[in-house]
C-alpha positions in Angstrom: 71.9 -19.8 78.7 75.0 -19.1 76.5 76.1 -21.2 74.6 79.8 -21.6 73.2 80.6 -20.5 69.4 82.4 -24.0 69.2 82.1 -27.6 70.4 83.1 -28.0 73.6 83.9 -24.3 73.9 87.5 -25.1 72.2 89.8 -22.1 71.2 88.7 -20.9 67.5 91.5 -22.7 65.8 89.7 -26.2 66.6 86.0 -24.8 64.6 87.8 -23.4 61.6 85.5 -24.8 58.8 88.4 -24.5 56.2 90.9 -27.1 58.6 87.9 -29.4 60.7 87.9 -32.2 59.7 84.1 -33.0 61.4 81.3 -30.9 60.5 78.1 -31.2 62.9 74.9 -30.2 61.2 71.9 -29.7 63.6 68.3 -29.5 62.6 66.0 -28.7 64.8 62.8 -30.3 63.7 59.9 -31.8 66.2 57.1 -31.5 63.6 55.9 -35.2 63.6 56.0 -36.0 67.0 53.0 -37.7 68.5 53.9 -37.9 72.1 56.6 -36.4 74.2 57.8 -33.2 72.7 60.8 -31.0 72.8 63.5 -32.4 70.4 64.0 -29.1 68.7 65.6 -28.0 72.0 68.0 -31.1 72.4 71.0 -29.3 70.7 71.3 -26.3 72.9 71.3 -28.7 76.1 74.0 -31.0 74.3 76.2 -27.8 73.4 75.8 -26.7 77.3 77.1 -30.2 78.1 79.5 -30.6 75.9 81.0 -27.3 77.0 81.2 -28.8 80.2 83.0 -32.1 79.2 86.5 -33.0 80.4 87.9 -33.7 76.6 90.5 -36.2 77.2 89.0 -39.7 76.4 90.9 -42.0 78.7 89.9 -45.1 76.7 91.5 -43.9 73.4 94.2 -41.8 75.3 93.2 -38.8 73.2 91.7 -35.5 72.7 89.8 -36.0 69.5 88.4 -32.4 69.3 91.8 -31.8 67.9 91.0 -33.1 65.0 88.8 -30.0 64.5 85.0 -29.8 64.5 83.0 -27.3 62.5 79.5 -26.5 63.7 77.1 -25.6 60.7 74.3 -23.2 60.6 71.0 -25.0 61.2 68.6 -26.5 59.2 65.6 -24.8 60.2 63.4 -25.3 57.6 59.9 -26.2 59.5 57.1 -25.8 57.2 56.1 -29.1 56.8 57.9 -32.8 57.3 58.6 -32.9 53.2 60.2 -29.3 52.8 62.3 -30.2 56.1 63.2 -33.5 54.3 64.1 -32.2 51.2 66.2 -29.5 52.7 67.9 -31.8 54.6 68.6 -34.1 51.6 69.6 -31.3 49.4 72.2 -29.8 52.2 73.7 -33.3 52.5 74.1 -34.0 49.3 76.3 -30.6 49.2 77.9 -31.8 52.6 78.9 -35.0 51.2 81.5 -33.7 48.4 83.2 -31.5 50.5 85.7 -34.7 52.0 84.8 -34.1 55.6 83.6 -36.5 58.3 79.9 -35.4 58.8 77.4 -35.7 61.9 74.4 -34.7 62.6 72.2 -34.0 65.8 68.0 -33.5 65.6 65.3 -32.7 66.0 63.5 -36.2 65.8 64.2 -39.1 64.1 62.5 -37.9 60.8 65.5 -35.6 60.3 67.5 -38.7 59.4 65.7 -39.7 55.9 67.0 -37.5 53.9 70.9 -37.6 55.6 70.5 -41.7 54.8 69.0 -41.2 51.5 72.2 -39.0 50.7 74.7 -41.5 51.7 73.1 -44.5 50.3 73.4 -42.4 46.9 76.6 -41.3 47.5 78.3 -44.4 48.8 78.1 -47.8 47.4 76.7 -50.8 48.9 76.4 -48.7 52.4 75.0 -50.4 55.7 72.6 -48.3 57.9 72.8 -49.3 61.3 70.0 -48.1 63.7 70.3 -48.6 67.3 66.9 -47.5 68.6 63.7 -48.8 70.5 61.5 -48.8 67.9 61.7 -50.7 64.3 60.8 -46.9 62.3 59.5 -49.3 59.5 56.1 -47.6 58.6 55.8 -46.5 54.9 54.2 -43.2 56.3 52.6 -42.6 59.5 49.8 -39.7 60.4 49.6 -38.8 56.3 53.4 -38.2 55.7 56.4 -40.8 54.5 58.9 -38.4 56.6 57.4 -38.8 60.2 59.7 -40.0 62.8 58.3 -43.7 62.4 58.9 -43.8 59.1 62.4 -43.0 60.1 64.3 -45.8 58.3 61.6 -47.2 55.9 63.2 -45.9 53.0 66.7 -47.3 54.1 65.3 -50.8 54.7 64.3 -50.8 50.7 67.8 -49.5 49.0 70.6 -50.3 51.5 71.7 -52.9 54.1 69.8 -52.1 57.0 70.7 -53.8 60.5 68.5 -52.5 63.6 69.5 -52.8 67.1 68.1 -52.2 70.1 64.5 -52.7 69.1 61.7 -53.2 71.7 58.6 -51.7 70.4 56.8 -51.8 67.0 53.4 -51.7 65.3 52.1 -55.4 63.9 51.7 -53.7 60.5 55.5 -53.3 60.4 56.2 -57.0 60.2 56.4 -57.2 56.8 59.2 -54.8 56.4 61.0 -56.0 59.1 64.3 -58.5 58.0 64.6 -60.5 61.3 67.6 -61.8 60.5 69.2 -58.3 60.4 67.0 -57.4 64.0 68.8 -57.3 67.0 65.8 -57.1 69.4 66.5 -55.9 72.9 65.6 -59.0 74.7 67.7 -61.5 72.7 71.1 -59.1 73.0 70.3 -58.8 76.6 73.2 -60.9 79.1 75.4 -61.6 76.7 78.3 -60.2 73.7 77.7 -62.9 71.0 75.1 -60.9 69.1 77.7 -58.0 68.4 79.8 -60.0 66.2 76.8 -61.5 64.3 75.8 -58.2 63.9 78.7 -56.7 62.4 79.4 -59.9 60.5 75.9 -58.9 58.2 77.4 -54.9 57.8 79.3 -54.3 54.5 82.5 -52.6 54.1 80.7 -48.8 55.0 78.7 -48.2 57.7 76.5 -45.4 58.2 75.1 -45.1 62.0 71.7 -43.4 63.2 71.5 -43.6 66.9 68.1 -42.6 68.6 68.8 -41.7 72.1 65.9 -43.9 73.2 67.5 -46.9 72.5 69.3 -46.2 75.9 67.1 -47.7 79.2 65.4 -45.1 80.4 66.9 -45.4 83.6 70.2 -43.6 81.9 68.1 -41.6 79.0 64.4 -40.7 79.9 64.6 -37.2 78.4 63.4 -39.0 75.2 59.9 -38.3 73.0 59.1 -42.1 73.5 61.1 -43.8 76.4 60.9 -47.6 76.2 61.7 -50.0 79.2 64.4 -52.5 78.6 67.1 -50.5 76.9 70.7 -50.7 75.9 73.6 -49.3 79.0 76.1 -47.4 78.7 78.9 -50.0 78.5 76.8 -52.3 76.1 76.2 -49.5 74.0 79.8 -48.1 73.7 81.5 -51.7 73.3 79.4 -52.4 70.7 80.2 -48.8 68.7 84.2 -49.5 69.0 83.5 -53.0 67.1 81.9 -51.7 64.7 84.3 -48.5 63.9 87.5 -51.0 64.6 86.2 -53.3 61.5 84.1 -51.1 59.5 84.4 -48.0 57.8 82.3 -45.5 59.2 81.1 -42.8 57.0 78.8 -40.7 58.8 76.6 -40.7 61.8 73.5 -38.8 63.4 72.2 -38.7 67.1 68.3 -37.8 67.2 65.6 -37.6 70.0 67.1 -35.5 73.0 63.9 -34.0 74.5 66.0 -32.1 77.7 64.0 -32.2 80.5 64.0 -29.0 82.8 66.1 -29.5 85.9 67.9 -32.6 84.7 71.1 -32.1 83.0 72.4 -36.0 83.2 70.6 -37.3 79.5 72.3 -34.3 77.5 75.4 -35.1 79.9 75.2 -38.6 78.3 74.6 -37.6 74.8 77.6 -35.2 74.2 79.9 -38.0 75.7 78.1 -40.5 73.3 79.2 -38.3 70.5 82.9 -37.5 71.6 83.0 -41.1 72.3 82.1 -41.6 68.5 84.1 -39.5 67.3 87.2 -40.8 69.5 86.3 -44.2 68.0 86.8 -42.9 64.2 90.2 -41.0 64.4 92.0 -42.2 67.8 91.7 -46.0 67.4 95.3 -47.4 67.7 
């Protein structure tokens, strides 16, 4: 498979670094995995996608990719969950000063420490808002703070975490866990009055990391940990306009596409989930 230089396969003027104003890191890393691997492949399937994506969004009456979007080199650092992690915190630290609009795509969920660490340092009073199946709570998990369930420990003790989505955990999480900020996927279920609620707890800047397993896995099995009981499509998207119509979103990060040979639908779903995103951030009117 070839893939395209640029997102989407746009012309070179739209992937100029010097005039984007998106970057998309990817880092490949499925180190901590402990069930279903393959994440370190979910970038090449959502480039092929993407590069066969219709790029007018009719819903925002726009062509964001316009706007320009720079891919950067990978992160390929693998030797070990902490040198990924500090990599990743060190390159995003970097990222963050040059005034562009940065997004990132894994690897597994681990990947996003060090991107939220990096915000949280760089912006003031920042909400993280994870929309996932799992809580990602655990202080460290099989020997190492930076596995994937220890995804958004960190951020739960130095920013304003809201979780959504969440329909699996381990007992021994509990005591990390705000409920009031918890969003569990049986009480959103039927109805719209939890995404106000929601948004109503973020603070002026809102940092997003979306694990593609908080979909059902009816729409997104080619996931390392597919949960029943997930979030659809329309759910899912009418939720992410609230939040970018009233908040300021700063940055964002997709994680856990584990492609799945002969199916091309999840990575389908994942590069329209990130044009969607980005649709939401600079073609709001």
């Amino acid at each position: 498979m070839k893939l395209p230089e640029t997102f989407a396969g746009v012309e070179e003027e739209f992937g100029r670094k010097e005039t984007a104003k998106i970057y998309l890191q990817h880092i490949p890393f499925d180190g901590t995995s402990t069930w279903g691997k393959g994440a370190d492949q979910g970038f090449d399937a959502f480039m092929d996608a993407a590069a066969n994506m219709e790029l007018y969004d009719i819903e925002t009456d726009s062509e964001v990719y316009t706007h320009g979007v720079h891919v950067l080199p990978a992160i390929t650092e693998d030797r070990s969950a902490e040198h990924m992690y500090e990599a990743v915190y060190a390159s995003t630290q970097k990222l963050l000063k040059e005034n562009k609009f940065l997004t990132f795509f894994g690897g597994e969920h681990s990947v996003s420490i060090g991107i939220i660490k990096a915000h949280y340092e760089h912006f003031e009073d920042l909400t993280v808002l994870q929309i996932d199946a799992h809580t990602d709570l655990r202080p460290e998990f099989h020997g190492t703070p930076y596995n994937h369930a220890c995804a958004v420990y960190d951020a739960s003790k130095n920013c304003n975490l809201i979780q959504v989505g969440i329909r699996s955990m381990d007992i021994s999480e509990n005591e990390h866990l705000d409920r009031d900020k918890c969003f569990f996927a049986h009480q959103i279920h039927g109805n719209t009055v939890w995404m106000e609620e929601a948004i109503a707890k973020m603070t002026g800047k809102v940092y997003i990391t979306f694990d593609l397993d908080a979909f059902d896995p009816s729409i997104m099995p080619a996931t390392g940990t597919p949960e029943p009981g997930g979030l659809d499509w329309y759910t899912t998207i009418t939720f992410l306009r609230k939040v970018f119509e009233q908040r300021n979103v700063v940055g964002f990060d997709l994680v856990e596409l584990a492609p799945i040979k002969g199916l091309k639908a999840p990575q389908f779903l994942a590069a329209k989930l990130y044009y969607k995103m980005l649709s939401y951030k600079f073609c709001l009117k």
